[in-house]
C-alpha positions as CSV (number, residue, x, y, z in Angstrom):
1,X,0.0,0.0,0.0
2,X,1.4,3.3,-0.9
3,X,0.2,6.8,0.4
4,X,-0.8,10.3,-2.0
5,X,-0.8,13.4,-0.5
6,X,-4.0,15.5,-1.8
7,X,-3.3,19.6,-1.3
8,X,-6.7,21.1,-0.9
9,X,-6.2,24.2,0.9
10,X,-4.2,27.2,0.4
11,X,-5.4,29.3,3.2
12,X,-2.5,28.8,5.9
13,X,-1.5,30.8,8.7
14,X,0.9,32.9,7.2
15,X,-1.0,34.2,4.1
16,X,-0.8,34.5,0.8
17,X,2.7,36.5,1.0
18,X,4.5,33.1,2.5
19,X,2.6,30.6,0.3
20,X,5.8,29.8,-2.1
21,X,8.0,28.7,0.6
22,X,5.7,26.9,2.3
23,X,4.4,25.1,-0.4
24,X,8.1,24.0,-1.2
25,X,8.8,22.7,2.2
26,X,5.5,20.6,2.0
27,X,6.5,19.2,-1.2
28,X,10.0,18.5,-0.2
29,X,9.1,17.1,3.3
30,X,6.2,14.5,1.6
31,X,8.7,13.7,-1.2
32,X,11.2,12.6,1.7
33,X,8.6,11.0,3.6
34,X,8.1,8.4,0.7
35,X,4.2,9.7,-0.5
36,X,4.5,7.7,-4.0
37,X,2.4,10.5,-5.5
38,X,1.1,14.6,-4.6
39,X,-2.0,16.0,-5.9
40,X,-3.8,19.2,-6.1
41,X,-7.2,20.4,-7.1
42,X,-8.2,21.2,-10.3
43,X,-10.6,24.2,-9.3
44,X,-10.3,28.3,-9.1
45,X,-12.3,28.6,-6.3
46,X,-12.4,27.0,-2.8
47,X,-15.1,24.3,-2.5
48,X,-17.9,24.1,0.4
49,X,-16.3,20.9,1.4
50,X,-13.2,22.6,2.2
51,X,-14.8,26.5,3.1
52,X,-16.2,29.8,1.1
53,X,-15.4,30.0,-2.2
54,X,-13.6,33.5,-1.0
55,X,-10.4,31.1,0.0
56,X,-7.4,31.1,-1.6
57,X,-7.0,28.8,-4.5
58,X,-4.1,28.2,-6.8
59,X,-4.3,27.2,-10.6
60,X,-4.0,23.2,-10.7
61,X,-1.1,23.4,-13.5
62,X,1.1,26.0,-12.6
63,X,1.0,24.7,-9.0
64,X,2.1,21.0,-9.9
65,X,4.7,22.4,-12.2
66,X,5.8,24.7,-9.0
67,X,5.9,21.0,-7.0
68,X,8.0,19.7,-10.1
69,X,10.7,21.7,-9.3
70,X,10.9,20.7,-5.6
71,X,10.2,16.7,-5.6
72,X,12.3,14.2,-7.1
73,X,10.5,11.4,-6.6
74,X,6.9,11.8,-6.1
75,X,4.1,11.3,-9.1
76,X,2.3,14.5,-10.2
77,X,-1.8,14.8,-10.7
78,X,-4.8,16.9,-10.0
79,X,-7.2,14.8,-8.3
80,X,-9.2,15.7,-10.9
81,X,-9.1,18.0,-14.0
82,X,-12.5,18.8,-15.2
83,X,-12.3,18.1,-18.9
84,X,-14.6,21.4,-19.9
85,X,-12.4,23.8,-18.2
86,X,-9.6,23.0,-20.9
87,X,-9.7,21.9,-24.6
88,X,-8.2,18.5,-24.7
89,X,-5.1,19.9,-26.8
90,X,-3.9,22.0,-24.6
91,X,-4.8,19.2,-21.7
92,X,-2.7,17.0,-22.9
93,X,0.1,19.4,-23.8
94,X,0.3,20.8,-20.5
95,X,0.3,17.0,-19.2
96,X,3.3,16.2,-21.4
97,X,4.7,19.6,-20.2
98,X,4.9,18.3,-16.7
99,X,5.7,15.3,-17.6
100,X,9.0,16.0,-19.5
101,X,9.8,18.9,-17.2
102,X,9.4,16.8,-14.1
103,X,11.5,13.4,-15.4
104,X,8.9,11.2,-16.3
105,X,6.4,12.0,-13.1
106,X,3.3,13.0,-14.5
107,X,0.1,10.9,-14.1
108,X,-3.6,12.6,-16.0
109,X,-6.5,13.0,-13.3
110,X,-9.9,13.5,-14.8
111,X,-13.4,13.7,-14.6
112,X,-16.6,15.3,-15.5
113,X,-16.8,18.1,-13.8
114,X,-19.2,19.5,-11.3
115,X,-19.2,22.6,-10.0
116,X,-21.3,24.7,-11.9
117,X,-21.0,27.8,-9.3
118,X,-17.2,28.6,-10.1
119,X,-18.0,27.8,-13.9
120,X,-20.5,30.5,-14.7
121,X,-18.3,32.5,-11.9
122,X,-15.7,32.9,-14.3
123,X,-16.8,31.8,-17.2
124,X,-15.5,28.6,-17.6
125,X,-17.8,26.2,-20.0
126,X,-20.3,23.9,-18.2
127,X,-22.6,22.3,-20.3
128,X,-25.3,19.4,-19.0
129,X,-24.1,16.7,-17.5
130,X,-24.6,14.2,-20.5
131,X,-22.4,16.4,-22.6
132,X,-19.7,16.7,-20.1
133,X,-19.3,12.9,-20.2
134,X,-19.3,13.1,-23.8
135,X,-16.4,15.6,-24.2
136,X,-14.9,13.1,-21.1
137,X,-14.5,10.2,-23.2
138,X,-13.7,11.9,-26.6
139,X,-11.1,14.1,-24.5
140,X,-9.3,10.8,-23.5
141,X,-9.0,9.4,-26.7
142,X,-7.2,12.6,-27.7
143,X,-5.2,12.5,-24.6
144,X,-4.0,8.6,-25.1
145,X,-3.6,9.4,-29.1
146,X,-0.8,12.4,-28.4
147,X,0.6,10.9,-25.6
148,X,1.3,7.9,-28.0
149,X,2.5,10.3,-30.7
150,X,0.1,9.6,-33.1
151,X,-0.8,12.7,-35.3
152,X,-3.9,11.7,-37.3
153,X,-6.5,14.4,-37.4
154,X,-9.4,13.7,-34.8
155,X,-13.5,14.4,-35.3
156,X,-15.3,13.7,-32.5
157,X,-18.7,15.4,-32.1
158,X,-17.4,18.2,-29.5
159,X,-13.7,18.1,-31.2
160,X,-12.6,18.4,-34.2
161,X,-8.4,18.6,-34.0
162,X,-6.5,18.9,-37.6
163,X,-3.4,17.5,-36.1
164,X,-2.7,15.8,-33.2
165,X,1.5,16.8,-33.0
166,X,2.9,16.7,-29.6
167,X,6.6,17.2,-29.7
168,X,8.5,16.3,-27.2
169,X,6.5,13.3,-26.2
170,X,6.4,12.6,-22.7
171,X,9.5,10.7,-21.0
172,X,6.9,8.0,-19.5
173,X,3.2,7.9,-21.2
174,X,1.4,9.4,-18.6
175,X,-1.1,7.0,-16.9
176,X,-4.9,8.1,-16.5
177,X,-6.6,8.2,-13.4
178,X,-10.5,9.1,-13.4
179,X,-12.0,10.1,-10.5
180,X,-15.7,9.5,-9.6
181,X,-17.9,6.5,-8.5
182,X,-20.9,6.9,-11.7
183,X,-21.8,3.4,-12.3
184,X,-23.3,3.3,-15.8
185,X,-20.8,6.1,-17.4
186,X,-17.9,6.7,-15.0
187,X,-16.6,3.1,-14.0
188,X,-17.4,2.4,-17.9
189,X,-15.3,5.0,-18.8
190,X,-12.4,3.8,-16.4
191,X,-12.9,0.3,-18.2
192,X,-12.5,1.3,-21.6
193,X,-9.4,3.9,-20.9
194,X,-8.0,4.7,-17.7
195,X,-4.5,3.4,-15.8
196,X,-6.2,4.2,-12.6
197,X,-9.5,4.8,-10.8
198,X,-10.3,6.9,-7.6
199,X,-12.9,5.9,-5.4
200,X,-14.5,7.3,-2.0
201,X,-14.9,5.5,0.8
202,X,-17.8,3.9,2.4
203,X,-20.6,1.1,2.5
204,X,-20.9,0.6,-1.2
205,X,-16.8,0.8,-1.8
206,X,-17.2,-2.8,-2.4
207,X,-20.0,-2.4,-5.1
208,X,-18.3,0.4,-6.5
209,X,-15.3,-2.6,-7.7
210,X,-17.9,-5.0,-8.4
211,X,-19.4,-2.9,-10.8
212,X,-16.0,-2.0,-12.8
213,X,-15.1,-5.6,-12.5
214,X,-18.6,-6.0,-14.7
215,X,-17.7,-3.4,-16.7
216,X,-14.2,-4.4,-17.5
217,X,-15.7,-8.1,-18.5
218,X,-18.2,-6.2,-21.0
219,X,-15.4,-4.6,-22.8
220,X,-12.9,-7.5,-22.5
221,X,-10.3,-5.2,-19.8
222,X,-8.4,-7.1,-17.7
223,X,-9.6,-5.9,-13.8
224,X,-6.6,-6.8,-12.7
225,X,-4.3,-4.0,-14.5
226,X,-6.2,-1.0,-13.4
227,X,-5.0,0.8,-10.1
228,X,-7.3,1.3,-7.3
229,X,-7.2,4.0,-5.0
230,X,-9.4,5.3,-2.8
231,X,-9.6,9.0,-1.2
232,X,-8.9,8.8,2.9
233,X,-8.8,11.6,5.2
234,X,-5.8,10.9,6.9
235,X,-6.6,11.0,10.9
236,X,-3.8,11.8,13.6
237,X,-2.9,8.4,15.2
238,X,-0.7,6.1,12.9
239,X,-2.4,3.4,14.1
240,X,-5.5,3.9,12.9
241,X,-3.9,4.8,9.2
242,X,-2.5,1.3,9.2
243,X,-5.7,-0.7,10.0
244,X,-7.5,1.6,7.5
245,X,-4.5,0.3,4.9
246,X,-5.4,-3.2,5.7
247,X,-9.3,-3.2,5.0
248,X,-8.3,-1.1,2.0
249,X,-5.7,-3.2,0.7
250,X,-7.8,-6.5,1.3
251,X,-9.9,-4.9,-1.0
252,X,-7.6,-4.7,-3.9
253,X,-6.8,-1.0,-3.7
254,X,-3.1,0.0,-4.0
255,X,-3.0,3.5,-3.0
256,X,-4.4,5.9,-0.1
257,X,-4.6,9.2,-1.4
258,X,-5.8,12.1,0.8
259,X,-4.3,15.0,3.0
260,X,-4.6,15.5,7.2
261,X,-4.6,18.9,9.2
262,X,-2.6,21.3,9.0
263,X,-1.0,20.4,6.1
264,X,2.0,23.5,5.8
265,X,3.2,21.9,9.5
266,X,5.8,20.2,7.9
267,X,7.0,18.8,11.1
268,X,4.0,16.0,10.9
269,X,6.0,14.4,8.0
270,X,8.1,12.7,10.4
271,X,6.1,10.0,11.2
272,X,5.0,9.0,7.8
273,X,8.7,8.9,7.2
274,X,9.7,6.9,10.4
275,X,6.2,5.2,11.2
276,X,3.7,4.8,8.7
277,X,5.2,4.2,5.2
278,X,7.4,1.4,6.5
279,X,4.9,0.0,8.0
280,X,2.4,0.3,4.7
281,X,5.2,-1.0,2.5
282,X,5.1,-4.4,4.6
283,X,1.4,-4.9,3.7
């Protein structure tokens, strides 16, 4: 079992003026501690989840290639990029970017989208939801065709691209993570294309595999060689991670990916370092 480290708040104690340096230590200090990947957000404004939409909020892609240039180890993702906020083009341009520019690290998180409120907020385009999942899959065969370096002109119904060129390639062909639960189009769409899926916790977790195992026999995907991981608020007392990791892990999942309190007190690194990622790697 291996551990992500999701980045969902920018409003620290020091303010805006310190949020560089602190960002750098936290991505230094969970790059030491052994998290196998880091993540961000892919919105502009805060969600209710998290507090107002008046809290600060960084740009998902300019922020991960900030955290390039201070890990060495540690994969790269927005946990998840919703696929109307970009053209798929640029997507998987500024994918590859972040590959290249951070050796080979990049992974592609992406979903739907949902949040309507920062959308029209900013203008961002958020069309009904069947649409959305329609750009969603025609997005990620663009994605897989330029990160493969196939050029061939693409018509979709949403996109129409004349040339698919993509130079450089990526160092590693980024995987594909989707995020989201939908059982008739999301877990379908994990099937047919993704590396990865990224599941929330709770009594129907279980379903939730049962039904992309279906899925996966429908289109003739092996189950077996997509990665499961599962969003976990991390709680305070190591012990309690660990037994969490074993119900997960019994499960099939692979990775925990979520953040804990106070994230910017780099100081609470230590134990993942000493503590719980040796004792997640014996699993």
């Amino acid at each position: 079992m291996r551990l992500g480290l999701h980045i969902s708040r920018f409003t620290w104690p020091e303010g805006p003026s310190r949020l560089s340096p602190v960002l750098a230590e936290v991505a230094v200090a969970a790059d030491e501690a052994g998290f196998e990947r880091i993540s961000v957000m892919d919105h502009v404004w805060q969600i209710h989840v998290n507090g107002p939409p008046e809290e600060e909020m960084l740009e998902a892609y300019t922020t991960l290639g900030f955290l390039a240039a201070h890990t060495r180890r540690a994969n790269l993702l927005t946990l998840v990029t919703g696929v109307v906020y970009r053209e798929p083009g640029l997507l998987a341009k500024a994918v590859t970017t972040l590959d290249v520019l951070s050796g080979g690290r990049a992974m592609l998180g992406i979903g739907a989208a949902w949040n309507e409120e920062e959308s029209l907020g900013l203008g961002l385009p958020f069309p009904p939801t069947a649409e959305r999942f329609e750009r969603l899959e025609e997005a990620l065969q663009i994605c897989r065709q330029m990160f493969d370096g196939d050029e061939t002109a693409y018509q979709g119904t949403h996109y129409r691209l004349g040339r698919l060129l993509n130079s450089p390639l990526p160092l590693r062909k980024p995987p594909i993570l989707i995020g989201g639960g939908g059982e008739r189009k999301t877990l379908l769409l994990v099937a047919k294309y993704a590396d990865a899926c990224n599941l929330f916790p709770g009594p129907d977790l279980q379903h939730k595999l049962d039904v992309l195992k279906r899925h996966c026999d429908a289109v003739g995907r092996d189950y077996d060689e997509i990665q499961k991981t599962v969003i976990y608020r991390f709680p305070d007392e190591p012990r309690e991670i660990v037994a969490a990791a074993r119900e997960f892990a019994a499960m099939g999942f692979t990775v925990m990916h979520g953040g804990f309190r106070d994230v910017w007190d780099t100081e609470r690194f230590e134990v993942y370092r000493d503590e719980i990622v040796p004792a997640l790697e014996a699993l």
